[in-house]
Structures are given as structure tokens and as C-alpha cells.
C-alpha positions as a LaTeX table, in Angstrom:
\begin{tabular}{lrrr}
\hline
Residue & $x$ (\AA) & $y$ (\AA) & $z$ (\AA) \\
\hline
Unk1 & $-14.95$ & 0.35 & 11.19 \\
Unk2 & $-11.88$ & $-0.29$ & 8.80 \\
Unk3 & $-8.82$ & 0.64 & 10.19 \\
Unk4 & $-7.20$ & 3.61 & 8.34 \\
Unk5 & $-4.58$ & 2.92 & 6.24 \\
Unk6 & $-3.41$ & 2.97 & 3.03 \\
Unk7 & $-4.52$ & 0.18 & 0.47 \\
Unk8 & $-3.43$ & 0.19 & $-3.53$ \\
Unk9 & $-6.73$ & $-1.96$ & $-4.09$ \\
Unk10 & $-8.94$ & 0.59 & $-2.37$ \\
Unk11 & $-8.67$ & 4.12 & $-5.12$ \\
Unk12 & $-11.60$ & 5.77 & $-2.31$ \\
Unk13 & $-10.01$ & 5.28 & 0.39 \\
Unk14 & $-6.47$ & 6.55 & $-1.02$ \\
Unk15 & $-8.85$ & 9.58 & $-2.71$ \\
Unk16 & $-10.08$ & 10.53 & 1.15 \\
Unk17 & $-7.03$ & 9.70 & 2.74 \\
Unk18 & $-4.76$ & 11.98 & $-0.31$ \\
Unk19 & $-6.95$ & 14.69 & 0.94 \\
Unk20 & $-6.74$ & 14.29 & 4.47 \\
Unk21 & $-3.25$ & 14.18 & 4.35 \\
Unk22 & $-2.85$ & 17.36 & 2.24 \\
Unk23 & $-4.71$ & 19.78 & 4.56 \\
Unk24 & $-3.36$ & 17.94 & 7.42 \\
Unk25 & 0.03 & 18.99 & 6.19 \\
Unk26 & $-1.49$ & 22.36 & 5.06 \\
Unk27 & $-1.34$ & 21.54 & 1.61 \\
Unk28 & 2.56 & 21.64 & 1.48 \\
Unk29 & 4.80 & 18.78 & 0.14 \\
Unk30 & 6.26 & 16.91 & 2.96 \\
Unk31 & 9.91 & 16.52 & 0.61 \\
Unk32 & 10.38 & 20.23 & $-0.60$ \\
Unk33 & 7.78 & 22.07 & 1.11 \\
Unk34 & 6.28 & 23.96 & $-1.72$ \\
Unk35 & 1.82 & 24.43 & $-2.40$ \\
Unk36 & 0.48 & 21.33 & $-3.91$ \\
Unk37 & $-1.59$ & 21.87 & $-6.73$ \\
Unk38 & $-4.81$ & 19.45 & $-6.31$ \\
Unk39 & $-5.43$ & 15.63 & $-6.95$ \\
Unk40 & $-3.68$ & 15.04 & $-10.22$ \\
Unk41 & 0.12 & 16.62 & $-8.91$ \\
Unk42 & $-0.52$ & 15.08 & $-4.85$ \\
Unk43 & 0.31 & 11.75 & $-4.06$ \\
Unk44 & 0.90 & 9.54 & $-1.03$ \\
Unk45 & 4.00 & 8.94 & 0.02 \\
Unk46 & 5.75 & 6.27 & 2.08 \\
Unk47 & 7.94 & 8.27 & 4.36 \\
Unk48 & 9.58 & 4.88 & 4.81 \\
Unk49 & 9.01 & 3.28 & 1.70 \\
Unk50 & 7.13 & $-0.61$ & 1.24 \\
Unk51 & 10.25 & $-2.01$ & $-0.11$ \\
Unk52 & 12.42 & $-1.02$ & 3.42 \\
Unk53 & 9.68 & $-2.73$ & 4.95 \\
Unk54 & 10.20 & $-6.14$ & 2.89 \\
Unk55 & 13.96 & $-6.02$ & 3.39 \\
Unk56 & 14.09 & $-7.14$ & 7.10 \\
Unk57 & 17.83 & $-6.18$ & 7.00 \\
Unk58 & 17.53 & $-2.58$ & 5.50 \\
Unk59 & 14.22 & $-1.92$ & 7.93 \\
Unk60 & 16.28 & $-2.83$ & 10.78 \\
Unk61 & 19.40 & $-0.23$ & 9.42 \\
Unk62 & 16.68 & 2.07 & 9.16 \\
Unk63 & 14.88 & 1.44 & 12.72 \\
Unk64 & 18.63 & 1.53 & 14.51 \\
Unk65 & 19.52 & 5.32 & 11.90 \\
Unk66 & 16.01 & 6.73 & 13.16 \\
Unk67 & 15.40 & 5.26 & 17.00 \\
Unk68 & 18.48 & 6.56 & 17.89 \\
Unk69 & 17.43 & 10.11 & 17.63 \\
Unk70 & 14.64 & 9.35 & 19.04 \\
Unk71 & 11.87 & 8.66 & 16.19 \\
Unk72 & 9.49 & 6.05 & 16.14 \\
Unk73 & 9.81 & 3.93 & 13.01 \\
Unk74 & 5.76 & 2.52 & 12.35 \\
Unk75 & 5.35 & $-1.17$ & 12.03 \\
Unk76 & 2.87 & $-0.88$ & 9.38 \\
Unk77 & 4.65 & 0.92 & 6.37 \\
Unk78 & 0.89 & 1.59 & 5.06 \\
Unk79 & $-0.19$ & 3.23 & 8.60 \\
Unk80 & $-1.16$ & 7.17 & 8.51 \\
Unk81 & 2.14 & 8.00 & 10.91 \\
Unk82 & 4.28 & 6.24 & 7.53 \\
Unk83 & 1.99 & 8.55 & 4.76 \\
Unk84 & 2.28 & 12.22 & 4.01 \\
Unk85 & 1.69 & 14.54 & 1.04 \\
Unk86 & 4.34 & 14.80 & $-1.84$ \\
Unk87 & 4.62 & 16.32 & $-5.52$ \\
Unk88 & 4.00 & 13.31 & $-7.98$ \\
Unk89 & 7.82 & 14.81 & $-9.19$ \\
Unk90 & 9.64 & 14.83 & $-6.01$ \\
Unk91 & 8.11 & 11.34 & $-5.45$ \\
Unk92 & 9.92 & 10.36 & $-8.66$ \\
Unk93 & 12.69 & 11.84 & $-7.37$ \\
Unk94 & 12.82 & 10.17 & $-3.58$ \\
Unk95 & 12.04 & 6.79 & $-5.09$ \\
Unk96 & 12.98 & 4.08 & $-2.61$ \\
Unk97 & 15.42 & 6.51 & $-0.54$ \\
Unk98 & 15.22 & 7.09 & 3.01 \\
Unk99 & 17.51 & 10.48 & 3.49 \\
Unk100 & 18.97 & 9.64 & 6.93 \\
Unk101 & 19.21 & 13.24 & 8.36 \\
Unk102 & 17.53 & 14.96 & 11.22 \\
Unk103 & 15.13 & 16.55 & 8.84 \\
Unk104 & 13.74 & 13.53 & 7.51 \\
Unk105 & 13.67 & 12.37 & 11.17 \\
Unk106 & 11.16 & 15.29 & 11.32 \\
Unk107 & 8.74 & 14.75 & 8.73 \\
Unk108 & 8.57 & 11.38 & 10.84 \\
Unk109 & 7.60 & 12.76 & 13.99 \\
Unk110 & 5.42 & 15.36 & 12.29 \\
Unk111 & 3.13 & 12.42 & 10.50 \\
Unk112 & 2.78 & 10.71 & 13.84 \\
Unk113 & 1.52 & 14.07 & 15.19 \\
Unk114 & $-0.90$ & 14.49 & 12.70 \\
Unk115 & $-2.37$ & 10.93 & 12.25 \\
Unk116 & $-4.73$ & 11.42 & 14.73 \\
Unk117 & $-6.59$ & 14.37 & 12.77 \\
Unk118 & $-5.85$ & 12.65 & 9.23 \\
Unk119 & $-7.96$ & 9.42 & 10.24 \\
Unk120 & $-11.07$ & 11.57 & 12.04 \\
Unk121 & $-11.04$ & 13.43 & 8.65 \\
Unk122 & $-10.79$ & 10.10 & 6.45 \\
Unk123 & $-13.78$ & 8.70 & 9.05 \\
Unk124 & $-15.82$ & 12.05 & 8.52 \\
Unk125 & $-15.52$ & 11.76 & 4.92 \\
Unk126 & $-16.41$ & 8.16 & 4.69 \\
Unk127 & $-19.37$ & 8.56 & 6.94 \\
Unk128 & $-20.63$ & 11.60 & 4.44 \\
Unk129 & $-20.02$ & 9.57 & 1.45 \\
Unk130 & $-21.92$ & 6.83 & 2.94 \\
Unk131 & $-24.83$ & 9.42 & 3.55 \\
Unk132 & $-24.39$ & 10.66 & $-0.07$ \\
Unk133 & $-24.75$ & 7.20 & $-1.27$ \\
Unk134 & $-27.83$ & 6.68 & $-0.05$ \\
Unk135 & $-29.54$ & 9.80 & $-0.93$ \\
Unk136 & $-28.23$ & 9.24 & $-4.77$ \\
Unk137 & $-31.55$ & 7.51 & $-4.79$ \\
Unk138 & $-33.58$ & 10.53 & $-4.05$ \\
Unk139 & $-33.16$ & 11.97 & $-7.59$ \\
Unk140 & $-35.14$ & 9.44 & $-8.25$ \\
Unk141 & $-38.26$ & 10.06 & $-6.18$ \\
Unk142 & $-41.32$ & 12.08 & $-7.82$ \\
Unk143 & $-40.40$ & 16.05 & $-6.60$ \\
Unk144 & $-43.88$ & 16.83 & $-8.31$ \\
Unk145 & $-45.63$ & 14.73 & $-5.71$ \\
Unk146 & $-45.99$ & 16.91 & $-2.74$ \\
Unk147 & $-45.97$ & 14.55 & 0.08 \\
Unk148 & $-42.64$ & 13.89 & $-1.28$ \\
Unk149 & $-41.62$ & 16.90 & $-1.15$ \\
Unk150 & $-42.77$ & 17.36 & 2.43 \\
Unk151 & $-41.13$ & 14.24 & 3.40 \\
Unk152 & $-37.86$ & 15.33 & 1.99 \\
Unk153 & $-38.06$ & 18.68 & 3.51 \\
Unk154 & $-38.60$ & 16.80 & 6.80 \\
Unk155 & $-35.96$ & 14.07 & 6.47 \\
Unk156 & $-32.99$ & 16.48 & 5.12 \\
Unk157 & $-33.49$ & 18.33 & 8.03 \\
Unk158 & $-33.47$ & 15.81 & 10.37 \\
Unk159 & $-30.12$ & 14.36 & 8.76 \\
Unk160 & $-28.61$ & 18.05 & 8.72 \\
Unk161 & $-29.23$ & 18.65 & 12.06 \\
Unk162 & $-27.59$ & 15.06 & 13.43 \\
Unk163 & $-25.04$ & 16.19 & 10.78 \\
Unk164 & $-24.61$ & 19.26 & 12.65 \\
Unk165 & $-24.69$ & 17.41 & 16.53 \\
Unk166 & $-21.81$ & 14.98 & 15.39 \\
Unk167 & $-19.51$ & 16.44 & 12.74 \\
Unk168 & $-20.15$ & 20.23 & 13.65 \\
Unk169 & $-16.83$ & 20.96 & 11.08 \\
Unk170 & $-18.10$ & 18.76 & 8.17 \\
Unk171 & $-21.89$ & 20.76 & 7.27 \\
Unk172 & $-19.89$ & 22.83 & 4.43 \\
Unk173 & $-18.29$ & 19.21 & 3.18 \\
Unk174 & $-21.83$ & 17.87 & 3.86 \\
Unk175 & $-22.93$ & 20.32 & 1.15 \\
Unk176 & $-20.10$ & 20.05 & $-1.35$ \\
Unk177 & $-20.33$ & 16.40 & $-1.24$ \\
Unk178 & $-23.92$ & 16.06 & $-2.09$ \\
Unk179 & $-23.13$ & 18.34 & $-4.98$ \\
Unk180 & $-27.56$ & 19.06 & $-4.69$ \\
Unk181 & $-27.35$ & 22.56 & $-6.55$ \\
Unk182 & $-30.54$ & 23.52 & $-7.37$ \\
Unk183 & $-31.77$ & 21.38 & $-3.92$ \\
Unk184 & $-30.29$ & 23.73 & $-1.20$ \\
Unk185 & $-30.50$ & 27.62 & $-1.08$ \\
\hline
\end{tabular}
């Protein structure tokens, strides 16, 4: 599988991992702390920004500011422990800026701790998506026939329970993400 990470070519991934991120950090803004409002106000932030990482002689200030207090600067600046929630504004307002505080130091050490859960929900996601993909073609099947319908009946179970067996957490997203309506009571 793809390693998780972000990638401005890949708007899914960077959808999934947006999310991820958000309830990871319990849907607060990683720079002032405050609710974020959905999608269109939530974006992904470099806590050390990509241009740091392309100036080898301001990523090294950085590493020697941070590492001496003890926090782990990533190697990747697109990795999940470099990536947390933030207001499109405060974004705008951070810019390239790495505050060099104890605080900041924090929201470092708090996106390595939650990287671990961000990329099993990102996988999760993916692997529903993937599921939802493929049964995108059953709207087109004949529901009037009704070995169809017995073989869907059969089949949807089937996939719910190994649904069940290996993302016990993700049957509710299951649902939501196949968006089926009328197809589930």
C-alpha cells in the first residue's frame, strides 16, 4: 500500500487525510485551537512548512531551535507527524513561519503522537472507498430480477460482515460512504 502522506497531485488522498487529521485533533485548529467548521474552512498544514525543508540552511536552524528541547523534526515535510488541522485564515496568517516557542514545540510532539491513528483512519477510508467503487456498478444490475436480488442480499452481507471482522469502528462510515438510501433499512 501507498505510504501515507501528503501529495498536492493526489485531491483524495488530501480529502481522507484533511479528515483524518481533523478528528484526530478533535476537530480543533492546531494554531488557535478553536472548532473547525467542515471541508471548505480546514486545511492541511505544514507544521514545518515545504519551503524550510528546501532551504537546507533554515531546516537545519530549525532542527538545532526544536531538537534541543527535545522534539523530533520529520525528514519528510509531507509525512503525517509534519500535517495537522488549521483554519484556511490562520493558515494565511502562519504562512511560511515556524514560531520557535515551546508551544509550537508541542503541536510537534502532539502530530507525532497522533500519526499512528491518522494513517489507520486514511487506510480504513481508502479501503471503504475502494469497496464503494466497486459496488457503484450495482446500480446498474436489474433489482427487478430476483436472483439478483437474492444474490445481492447474499453478497452485501457477506461484505458487511468481513466489514465488521476487520474494521469493527468503520460499519457506520461503511454506511455513510455508500450513501445506498433507499438500499439499507
Amino acid at each position: 500500500m501507498k505510504e501515507i502522506k501528503y501529495d498536492s497531485n493526489d485531491v483524495s488522498l488530501n480529502n481522507f487525510l484533511r479528515m483524518a487529521l481533523s478528528k484526530a485533533w478533535g476537530n480543533k485548529c492546531s494554531y488557535c485551537k478553536k472548532g473547525l467548521k467542515g471541508d471548505s474552512e480546514t486545511q492541511i498544514d505544514h507544521i514545518i512548512p515545504q519551503s524550510i525543508y528546501r532551504d537546507e540552511i533554515e531546516l537545519a536552524k530549525v532542527r538545532h531551535d526544536f531538537e534541543g528541547g527535545g522534539y523530533l523534526i520529520p525528514d519528510d515535510a509531507n509525512s503525517v507527524e509534519n500535517l495537522a488541522p488549521i483554519h484556511v485564515g490562520c493558515n494565511r496568517e502562519k504562512g511560511d513561519s515556524v514560531p520557535r516557542n515551546v508551544l509550537y514545540g508541542k503541536v510537534l510532539e502532539k502530530a507525532k503522537k497522533l500519526s499512528p491513528e491518522i494513517v489507520k483512519d486514511v487506510e480504513t477510508v481508502r479501503s471503504l472507498k475502494k469497496i464503494r467503487d466497486v459496488l457503484i456498478g450495482v446500480d446498474l444490475l436489474d433489482y427487478d430480477n430476483p436472483d439478483v436480488q437474492n444474490d445481492m442480499l447474499y453478497y452485501f452481507s457477506v461484505l458487511e460482515k468481513v466489514i465488521k471482522e476487520k474494521h469493527p469502528d468503520a460499519v457506520d462510515i461503511f454506511y455513510a460512504t455508500l450513501d445506498l438510501g433507499d438500499y439499507v433499512e
